[in-house]
Z-matrix of the N, CA and C atoms (Angstrom, degrees):
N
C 1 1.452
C 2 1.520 1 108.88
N 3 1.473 2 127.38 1 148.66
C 4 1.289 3 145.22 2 -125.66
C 5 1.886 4 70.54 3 -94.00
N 6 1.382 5 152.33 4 175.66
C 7 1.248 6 146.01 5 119.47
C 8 1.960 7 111.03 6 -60.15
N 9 1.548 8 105.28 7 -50.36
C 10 1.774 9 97.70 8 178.06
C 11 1.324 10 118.35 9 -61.28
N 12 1.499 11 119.27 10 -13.36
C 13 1.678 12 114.84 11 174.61
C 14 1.331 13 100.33 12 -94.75
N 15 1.369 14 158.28 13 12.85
C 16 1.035 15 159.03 14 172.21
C 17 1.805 16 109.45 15 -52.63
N 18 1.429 17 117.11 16 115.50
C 19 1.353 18 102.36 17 162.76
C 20 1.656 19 130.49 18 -13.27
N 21 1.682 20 85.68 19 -67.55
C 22 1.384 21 92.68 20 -175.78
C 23 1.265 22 132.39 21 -51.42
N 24 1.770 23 127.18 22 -4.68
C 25 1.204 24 115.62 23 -142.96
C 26 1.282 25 84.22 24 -129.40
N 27 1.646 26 132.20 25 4.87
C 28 1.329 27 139.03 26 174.38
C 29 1.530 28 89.33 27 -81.64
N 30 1.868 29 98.32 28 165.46
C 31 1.263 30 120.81 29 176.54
C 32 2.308 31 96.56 30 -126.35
N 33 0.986 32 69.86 31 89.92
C 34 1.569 33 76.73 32 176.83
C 35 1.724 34 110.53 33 -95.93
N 36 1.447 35 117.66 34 158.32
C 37 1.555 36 107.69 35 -169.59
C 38 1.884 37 86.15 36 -102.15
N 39 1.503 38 74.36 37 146.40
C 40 1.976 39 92.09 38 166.11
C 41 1.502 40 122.69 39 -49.18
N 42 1.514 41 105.77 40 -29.66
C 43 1.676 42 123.55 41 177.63
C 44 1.537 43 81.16 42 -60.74
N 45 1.407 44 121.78 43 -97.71
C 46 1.094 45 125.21 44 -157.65
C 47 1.692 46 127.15 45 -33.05
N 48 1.430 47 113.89 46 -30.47
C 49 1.276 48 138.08 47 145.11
C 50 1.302 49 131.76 48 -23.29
N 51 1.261 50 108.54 49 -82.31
C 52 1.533 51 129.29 50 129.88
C 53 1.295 52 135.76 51 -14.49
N 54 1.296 53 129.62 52 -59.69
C 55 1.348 54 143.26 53 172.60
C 56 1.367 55 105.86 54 -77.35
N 57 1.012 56 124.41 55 -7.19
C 58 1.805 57 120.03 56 172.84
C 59 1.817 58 104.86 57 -110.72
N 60 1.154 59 128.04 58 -19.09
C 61 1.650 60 131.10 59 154.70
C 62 0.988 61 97.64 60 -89.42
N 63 1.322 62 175.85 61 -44.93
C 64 1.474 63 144.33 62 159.87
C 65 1.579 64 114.22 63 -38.11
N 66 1.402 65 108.67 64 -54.87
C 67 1.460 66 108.23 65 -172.81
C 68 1.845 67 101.80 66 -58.93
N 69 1.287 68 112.97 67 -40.88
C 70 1.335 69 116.31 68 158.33
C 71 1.543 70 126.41 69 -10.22
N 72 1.725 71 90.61 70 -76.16
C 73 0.726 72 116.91 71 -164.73
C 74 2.115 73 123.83 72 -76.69
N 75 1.436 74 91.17 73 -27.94
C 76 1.919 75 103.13 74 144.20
C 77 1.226 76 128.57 75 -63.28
N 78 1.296 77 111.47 76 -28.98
C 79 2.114 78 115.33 77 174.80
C 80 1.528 79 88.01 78 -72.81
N 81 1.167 80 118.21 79 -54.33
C 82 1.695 81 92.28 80 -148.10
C 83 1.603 82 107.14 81 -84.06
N 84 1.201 83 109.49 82 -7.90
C 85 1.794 84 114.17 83 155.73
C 86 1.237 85 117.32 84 -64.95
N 87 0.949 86 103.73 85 -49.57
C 88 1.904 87 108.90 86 163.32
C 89 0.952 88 141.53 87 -61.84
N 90 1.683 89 111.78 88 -25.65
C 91 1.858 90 126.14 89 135.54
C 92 1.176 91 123.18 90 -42.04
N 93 1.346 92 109.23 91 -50.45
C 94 1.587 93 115.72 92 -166.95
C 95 1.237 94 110.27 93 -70.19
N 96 1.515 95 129.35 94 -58.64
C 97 1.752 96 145.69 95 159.36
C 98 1.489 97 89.93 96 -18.22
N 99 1.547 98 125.13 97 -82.14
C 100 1.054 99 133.15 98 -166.52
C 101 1.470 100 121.56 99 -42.13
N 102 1.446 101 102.24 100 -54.15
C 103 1.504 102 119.07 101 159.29
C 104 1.687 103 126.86 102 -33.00
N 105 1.395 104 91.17 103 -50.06
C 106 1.454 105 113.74 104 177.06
C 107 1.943 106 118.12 105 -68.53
N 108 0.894 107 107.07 106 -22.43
C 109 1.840 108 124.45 107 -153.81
C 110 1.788 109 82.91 108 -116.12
N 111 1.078 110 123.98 109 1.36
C 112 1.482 111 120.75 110 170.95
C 113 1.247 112 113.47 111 -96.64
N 114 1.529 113 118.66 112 -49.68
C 115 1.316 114 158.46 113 -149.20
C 116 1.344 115 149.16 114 86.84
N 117 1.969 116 97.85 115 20.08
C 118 1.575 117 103.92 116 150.51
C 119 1.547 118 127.21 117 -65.44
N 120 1.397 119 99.67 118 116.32
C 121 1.511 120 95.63 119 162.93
C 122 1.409 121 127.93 120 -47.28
N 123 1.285 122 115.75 121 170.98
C 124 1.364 123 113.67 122 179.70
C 125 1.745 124 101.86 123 -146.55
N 126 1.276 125 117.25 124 157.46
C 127 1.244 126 118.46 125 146.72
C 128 1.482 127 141.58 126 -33.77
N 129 1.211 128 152.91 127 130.93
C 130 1.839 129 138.05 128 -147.49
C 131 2.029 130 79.10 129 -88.52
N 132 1.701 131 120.52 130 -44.25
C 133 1.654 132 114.26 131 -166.57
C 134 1.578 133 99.61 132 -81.14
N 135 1.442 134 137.54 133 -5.47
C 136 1.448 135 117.33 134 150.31
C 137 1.333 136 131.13 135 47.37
N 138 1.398 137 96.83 136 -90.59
C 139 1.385 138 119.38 137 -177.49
C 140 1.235 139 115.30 138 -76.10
N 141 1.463 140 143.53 139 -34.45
C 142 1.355 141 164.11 140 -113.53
C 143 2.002 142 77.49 141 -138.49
N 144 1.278 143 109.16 142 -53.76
C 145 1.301 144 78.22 143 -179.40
C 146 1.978 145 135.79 144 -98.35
N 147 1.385 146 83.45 145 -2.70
C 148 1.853 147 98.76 146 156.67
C 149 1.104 148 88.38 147 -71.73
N 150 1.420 149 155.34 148 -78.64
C 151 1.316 150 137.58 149 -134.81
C 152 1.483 151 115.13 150 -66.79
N 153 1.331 152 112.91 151 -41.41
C 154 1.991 153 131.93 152 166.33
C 155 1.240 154 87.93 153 -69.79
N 156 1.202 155 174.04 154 -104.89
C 157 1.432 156 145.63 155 -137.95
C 158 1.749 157 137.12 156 -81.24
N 159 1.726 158 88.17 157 8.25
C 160 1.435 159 93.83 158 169.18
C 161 1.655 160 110.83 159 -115.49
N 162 1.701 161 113.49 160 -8.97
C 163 0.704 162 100.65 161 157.42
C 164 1.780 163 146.87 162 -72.27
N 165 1.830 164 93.76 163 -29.89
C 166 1.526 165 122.94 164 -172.19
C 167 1.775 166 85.64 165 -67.73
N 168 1.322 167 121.04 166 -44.58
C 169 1.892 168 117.70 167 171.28
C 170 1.379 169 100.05 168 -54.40
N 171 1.206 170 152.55 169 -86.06
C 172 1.632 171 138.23 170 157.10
C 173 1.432 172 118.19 171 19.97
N 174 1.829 173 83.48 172 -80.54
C 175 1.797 174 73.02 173 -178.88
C 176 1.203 175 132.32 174 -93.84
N 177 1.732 176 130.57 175 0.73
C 178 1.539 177 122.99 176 160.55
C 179 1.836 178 105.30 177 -63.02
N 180 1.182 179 108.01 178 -38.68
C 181 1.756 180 102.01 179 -164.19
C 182 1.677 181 96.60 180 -79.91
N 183 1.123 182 135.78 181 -27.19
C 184 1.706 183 130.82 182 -176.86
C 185 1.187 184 104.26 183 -80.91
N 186 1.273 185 124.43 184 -15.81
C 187 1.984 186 133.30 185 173.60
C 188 1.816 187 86.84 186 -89.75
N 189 0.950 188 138.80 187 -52.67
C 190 1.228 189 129.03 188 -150.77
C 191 1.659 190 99.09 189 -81.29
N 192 1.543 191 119.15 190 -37.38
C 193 1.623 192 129.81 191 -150.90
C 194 1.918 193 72.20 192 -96.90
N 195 1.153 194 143.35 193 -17.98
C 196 1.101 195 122.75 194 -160.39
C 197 2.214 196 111.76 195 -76.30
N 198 1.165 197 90.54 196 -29.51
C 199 1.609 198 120.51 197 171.51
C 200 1.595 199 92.96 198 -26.72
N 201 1.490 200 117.97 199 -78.10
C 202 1.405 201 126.25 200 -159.59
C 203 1.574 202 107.01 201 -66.23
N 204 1.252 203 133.08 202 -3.05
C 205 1.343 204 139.42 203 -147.40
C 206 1.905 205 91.17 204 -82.59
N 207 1.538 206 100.45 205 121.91
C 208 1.454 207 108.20 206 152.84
C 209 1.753 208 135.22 207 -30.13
N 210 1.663 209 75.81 208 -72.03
C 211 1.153 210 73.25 209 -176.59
C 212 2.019 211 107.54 210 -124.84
N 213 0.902 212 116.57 211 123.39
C 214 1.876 213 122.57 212 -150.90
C 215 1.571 214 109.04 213 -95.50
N 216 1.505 215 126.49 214 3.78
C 217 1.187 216 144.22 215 149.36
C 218 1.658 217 108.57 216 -77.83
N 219 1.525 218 119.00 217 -77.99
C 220 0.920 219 79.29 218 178.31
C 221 1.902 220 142.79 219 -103.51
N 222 1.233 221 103.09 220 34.20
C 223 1.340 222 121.99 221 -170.97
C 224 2.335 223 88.83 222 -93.03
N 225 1.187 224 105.22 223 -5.14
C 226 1.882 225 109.66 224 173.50
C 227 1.091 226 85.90 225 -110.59
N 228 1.172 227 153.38 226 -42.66
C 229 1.713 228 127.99 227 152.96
C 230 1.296 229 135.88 228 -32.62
N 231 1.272 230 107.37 229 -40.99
C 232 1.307 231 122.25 230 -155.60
C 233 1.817 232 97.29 231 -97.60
N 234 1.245 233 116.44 232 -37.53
C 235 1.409 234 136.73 233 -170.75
C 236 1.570 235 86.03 234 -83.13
N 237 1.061 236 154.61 235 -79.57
C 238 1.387 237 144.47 236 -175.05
C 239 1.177 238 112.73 237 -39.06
N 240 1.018 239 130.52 238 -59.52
C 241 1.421 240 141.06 239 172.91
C 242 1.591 241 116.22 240 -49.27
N 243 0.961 242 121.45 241 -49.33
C 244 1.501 243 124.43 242 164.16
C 245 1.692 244 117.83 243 -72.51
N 246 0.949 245 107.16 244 -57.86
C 247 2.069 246 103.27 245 152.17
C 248 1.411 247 114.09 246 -26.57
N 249 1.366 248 111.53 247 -62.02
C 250 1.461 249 120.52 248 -178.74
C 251 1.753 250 101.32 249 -44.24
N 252 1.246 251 95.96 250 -97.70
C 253 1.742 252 104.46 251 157.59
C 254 1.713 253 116.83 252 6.51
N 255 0.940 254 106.81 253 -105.56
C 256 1.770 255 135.48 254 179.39
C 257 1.904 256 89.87 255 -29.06
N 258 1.472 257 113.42 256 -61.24
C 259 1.476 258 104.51 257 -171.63
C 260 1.454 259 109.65 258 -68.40
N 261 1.405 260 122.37 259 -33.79
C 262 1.471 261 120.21 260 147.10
C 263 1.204 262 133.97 261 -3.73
N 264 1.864 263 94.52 262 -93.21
C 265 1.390 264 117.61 263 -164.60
C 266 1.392 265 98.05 264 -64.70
N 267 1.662 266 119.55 265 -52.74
C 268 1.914 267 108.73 266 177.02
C 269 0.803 268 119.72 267 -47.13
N 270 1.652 269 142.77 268 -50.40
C 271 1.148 270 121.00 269 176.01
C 272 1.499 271 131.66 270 -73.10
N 273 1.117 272 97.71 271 -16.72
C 274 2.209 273 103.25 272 158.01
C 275 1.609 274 100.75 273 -51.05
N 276 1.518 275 107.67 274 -79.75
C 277 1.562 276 108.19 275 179.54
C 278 1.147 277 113.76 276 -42.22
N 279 1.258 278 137.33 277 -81.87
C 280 1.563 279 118.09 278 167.42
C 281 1.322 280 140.70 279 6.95
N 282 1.396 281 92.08 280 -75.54
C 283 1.531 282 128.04 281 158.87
C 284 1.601 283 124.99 282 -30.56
N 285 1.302 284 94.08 283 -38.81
C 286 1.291 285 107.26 284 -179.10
C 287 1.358 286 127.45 285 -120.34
N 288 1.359 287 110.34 286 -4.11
C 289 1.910 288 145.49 287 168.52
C 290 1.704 289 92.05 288 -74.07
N 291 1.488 290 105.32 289 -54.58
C 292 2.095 291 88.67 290 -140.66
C 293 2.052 292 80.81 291 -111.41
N 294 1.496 293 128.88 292 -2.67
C 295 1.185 294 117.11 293 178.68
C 296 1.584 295 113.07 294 76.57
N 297 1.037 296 103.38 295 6.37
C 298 1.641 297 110.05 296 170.88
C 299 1.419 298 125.42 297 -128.40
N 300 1.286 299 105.88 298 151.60
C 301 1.504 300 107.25 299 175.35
C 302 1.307 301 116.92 300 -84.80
N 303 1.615 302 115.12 301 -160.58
C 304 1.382 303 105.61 302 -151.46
C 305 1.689 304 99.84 303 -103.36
N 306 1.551 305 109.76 304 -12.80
C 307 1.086 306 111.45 305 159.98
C 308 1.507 307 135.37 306 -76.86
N 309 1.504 308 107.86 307 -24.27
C 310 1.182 309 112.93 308 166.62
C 311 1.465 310 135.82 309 -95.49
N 312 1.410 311 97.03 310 12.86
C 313 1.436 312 108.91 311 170.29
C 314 1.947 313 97.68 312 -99.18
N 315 0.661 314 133.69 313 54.88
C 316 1.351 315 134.07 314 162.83
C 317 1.755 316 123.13 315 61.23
N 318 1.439 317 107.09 316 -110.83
C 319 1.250 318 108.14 317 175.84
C 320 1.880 319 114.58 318 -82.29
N 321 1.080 320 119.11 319 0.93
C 322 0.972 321 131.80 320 171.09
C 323 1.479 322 124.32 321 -29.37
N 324 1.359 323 126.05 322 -60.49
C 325 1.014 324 148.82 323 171.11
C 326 1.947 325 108.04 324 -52.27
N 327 0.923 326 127.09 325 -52.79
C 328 1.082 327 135.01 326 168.79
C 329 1.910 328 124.44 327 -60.69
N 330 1.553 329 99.17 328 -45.30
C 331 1.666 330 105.18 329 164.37
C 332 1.179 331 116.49 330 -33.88
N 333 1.799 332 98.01 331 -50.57
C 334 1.568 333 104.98 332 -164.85
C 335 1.620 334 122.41 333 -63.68
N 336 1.490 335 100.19 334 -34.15
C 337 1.467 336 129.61 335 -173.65
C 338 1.816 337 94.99 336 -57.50
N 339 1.529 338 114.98 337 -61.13
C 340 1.305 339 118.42 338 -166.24
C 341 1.461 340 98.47 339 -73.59
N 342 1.238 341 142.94 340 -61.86
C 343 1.595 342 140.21 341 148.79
C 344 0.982 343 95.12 342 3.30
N 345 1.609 344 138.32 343 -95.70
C 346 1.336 345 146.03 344 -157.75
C 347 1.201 346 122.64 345 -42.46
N 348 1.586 347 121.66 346 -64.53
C 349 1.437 348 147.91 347 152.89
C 350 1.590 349 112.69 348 -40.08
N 351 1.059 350 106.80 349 -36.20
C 352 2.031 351 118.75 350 179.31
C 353 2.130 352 97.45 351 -59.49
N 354 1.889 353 83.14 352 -60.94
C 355 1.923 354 102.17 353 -161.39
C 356 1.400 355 112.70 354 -56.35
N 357 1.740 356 106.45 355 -26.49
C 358 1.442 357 120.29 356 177.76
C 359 1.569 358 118.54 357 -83.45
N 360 0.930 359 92.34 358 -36.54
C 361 1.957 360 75.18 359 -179.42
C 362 1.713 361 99.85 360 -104.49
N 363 1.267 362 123.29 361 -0.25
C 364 1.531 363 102.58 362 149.93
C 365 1.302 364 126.04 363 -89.45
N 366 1.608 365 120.61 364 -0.19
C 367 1.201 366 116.02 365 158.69
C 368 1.366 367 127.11 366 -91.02
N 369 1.556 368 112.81 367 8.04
C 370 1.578 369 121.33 368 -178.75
C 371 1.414 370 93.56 369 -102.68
N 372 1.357 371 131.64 370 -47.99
C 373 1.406 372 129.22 371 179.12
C 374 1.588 373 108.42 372 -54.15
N 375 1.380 374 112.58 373 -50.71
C 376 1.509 375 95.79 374 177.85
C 377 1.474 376 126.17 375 -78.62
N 378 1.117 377 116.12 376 -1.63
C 379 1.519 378 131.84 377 160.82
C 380 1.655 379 106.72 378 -77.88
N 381 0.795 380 120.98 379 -52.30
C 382 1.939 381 134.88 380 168.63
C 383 1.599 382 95.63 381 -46.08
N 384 1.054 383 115.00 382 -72.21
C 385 1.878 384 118.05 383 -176.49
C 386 1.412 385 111.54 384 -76.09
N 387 1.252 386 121.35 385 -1.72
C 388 1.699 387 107.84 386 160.95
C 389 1.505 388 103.98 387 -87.92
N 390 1.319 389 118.31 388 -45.89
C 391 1.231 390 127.89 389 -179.53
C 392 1.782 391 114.48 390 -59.07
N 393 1.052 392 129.76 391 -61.92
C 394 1.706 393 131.35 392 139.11
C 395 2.162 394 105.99 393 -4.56
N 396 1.587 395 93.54 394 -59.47
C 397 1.508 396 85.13 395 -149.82
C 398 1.671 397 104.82 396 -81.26
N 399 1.204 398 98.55 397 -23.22
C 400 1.827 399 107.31 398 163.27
C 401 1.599 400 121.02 399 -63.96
N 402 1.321 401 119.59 400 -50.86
C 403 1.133 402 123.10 401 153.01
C 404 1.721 403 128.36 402 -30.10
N 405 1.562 404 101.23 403 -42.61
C 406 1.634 405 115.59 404 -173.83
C 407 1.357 406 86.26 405 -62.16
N 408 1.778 407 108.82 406 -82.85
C 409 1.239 408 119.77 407 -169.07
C 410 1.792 409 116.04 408 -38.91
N 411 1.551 410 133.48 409 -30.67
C 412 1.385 411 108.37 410 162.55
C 413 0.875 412 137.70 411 -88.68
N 414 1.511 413 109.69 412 1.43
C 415 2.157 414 135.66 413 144.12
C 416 1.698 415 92.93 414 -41.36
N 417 1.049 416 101.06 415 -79.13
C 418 1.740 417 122.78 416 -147.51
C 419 2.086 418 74.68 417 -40.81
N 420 1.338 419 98.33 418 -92.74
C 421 1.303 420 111.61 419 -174.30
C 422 1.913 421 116.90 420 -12.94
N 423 1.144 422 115.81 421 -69.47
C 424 1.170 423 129.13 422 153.05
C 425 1.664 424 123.04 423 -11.74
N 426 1.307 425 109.26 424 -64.47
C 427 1.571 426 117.73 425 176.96
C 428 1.676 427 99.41 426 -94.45
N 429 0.937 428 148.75 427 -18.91
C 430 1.297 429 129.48 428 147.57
C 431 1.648 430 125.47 429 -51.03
N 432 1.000 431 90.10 430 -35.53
C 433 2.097 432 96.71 431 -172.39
C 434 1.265 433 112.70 432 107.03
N 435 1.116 434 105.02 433 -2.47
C 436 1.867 435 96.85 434 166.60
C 437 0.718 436 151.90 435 -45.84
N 438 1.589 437 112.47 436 -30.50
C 439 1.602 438 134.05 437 -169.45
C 440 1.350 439 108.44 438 -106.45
């Protein structure tokens, strides 16, 4: 595999991110329905919990895809803002998948909390260690004579 075609080395937007775990997050509602209309049971929070595990997929890969980001101000704009969104729209679908809210699906309410708190300080650490590894590299550069 090419290293410049590498996922990683794209700058993809968090929207776009986003809009492909939602759509995600409609297939596997559409498993479950299906699931259901067969006669697998399902869980009553269902939905509530495709949405808490497609979101926590959101935010490890937007901390990980955030690495290649141009520009890292506003690509944490753009990534908050679509987080916002995505935890949104899932819990509407949810909401309207399993007939419950987010309080009455149990621990639900709390997933999201640690989700949130999880997506945030692994996106400051990998902002901390890109920033670290740029630093190295204008060390390195530096005592070579490059600069």
């Amino acid at each position: 595999m090419d290293h410049a075609s590498s996922l990683f080395n794209r700058n993809i937007s968090p929207f776009i991110q986003a809009g492909f775990v939602f759509a995600l997050i409609l297939v596997f509602l559409l498993l479950g329905k299906l699931g259901e209309l067969i006669g697998m049971g399902s869980d009553e929070t269902y939905g509530w919990l495709v949405s808490c595990s497609m979101l926590l997929f959101f935010a490890l890969f937007n901390a990980v895809l955030s690495i290649s980001a141009t520009n890292r101000n506003t690509y944490w704009l753009h990534s908050v803002l679509a987080y916002v969104g995505l935890a949104a729209l899932g819990g509407c679908v949810a909401w309207l998948y399993d007939g419950l809210t987010m309080n009455e699906a149990g621990a639900i309410k709390w997933l999201y909390f640690v989700i949130t708190f999880g997506w945030l300080l692994f996106l400051s650490i990998v902002r901390a260690m890109k920033r670290v590894v740029n630093l190295a590299i204008k060390q390195d550069k530096r005592l070579r004579g490059e600069e």
